[in-house]
C-alpha positions as CSV (number, residue, x, y, z in Angstrom):
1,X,0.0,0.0,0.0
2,X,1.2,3.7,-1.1
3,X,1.7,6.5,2.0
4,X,-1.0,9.0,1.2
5,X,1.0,12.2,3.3
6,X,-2.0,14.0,3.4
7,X,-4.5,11.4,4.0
8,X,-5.6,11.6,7.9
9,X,-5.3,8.3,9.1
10,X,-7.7,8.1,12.0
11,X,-10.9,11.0,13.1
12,X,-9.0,13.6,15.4
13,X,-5.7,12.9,13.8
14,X,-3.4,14.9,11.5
15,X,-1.8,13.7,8.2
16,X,1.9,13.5,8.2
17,X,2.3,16.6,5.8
18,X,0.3,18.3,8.5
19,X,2.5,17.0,10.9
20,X,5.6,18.0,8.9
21,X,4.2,21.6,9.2
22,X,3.9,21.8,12.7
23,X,7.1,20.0,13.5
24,X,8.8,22.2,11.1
25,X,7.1,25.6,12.9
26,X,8.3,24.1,16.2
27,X,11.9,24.0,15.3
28,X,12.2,27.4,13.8
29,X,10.6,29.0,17.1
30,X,12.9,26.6,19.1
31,X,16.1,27.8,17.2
32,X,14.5,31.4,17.6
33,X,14.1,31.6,21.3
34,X,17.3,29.7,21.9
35,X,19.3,32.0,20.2
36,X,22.1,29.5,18.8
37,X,22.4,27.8,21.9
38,X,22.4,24.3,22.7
39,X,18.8,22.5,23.1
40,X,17.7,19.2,24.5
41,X,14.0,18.1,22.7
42,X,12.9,14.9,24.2
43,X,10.4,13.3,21.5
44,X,9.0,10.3,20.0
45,X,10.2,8.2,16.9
46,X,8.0,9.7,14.1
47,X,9.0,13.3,15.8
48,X,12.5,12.4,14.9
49,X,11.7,10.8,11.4
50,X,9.6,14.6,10.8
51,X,12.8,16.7,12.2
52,X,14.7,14.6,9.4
53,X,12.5,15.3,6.9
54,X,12.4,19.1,7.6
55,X,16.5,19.8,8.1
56,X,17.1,17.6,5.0
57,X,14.8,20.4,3.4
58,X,12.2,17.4,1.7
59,X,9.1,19.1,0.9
60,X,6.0,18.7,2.5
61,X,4.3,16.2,0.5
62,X,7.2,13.9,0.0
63,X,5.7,10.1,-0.9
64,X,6.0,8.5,2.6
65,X,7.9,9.7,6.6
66,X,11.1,8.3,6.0
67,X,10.8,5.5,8.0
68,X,14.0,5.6,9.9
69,X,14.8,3.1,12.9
70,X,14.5,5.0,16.0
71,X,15.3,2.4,19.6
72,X,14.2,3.6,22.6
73,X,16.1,6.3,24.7
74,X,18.2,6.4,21.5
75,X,20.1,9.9,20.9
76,X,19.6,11.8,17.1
77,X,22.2,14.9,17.5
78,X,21.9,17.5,14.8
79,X,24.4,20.7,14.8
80,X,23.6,24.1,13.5
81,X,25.7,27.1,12.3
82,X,24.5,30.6,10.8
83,X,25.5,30.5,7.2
84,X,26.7,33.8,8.0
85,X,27.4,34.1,11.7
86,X,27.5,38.0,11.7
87,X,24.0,37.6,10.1
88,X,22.2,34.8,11.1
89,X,18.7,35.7,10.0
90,X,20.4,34.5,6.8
91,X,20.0,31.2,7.5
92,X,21.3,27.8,8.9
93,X,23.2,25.0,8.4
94,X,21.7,21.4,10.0
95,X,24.4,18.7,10.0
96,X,23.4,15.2,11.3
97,X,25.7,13.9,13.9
98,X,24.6,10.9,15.0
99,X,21.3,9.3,14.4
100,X,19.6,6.4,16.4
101,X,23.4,6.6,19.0
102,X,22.5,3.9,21.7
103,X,26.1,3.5,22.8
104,X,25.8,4.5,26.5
105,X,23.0,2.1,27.1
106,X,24.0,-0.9,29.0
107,X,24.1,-3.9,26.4
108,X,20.7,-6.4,27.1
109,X,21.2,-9.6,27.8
């Protein structure tokens, strides 16, 4: 079966472009009120999959979420620079750093 993005899947619900929107509005007032500095966001696996989609710059409406294993208490690190750090209303740069990092868990077993 083919994603529909802007199909809602369930009454109440939004469809992942809608989604995309809100996660992407989030963000910019995040990196707005933060002012460049460092930010902790503590979210669920689609939440990551949506920050992915918007820092890569995929527009809303692309096919399907990406789909992207996310484990439990795993860590995604992105890092941001103004493209022009005199002027940063001129932009960013988002760099993923690690994706998915579950290195300082214990191992199970």
């Amino acid at each position: 079966m083919r994603h529909s993005p802007h199909r809602v899947p369930a009454p109440g619900a939004e469809s992942w472009n809608d989604f995309v929107r809100r996660i992407a509005a989030a963000l910019s007032a995040l990196v707005r009120a933060a002012g460049w500095r460092r930010c902790l966001v503590v979210a669920h696996g689609e939440t990551v999959n949506a920050v992915h989609h918007v820092l890569w710059g995929l527009p809303v409406g692309w096919p399907a979420p990406l789909g992207l294993a996310v484990g439990h208490a795993s860590v995604t690190r992105w890092r941001v620079e103004a493209l022009e750090p005199a002027r940063p209303d001129l932009g960013a740069d988002w760099q993923l750093v690690s994706h998915n990092d579950v290195q300082r868990l214990p191992s199970a077993g």
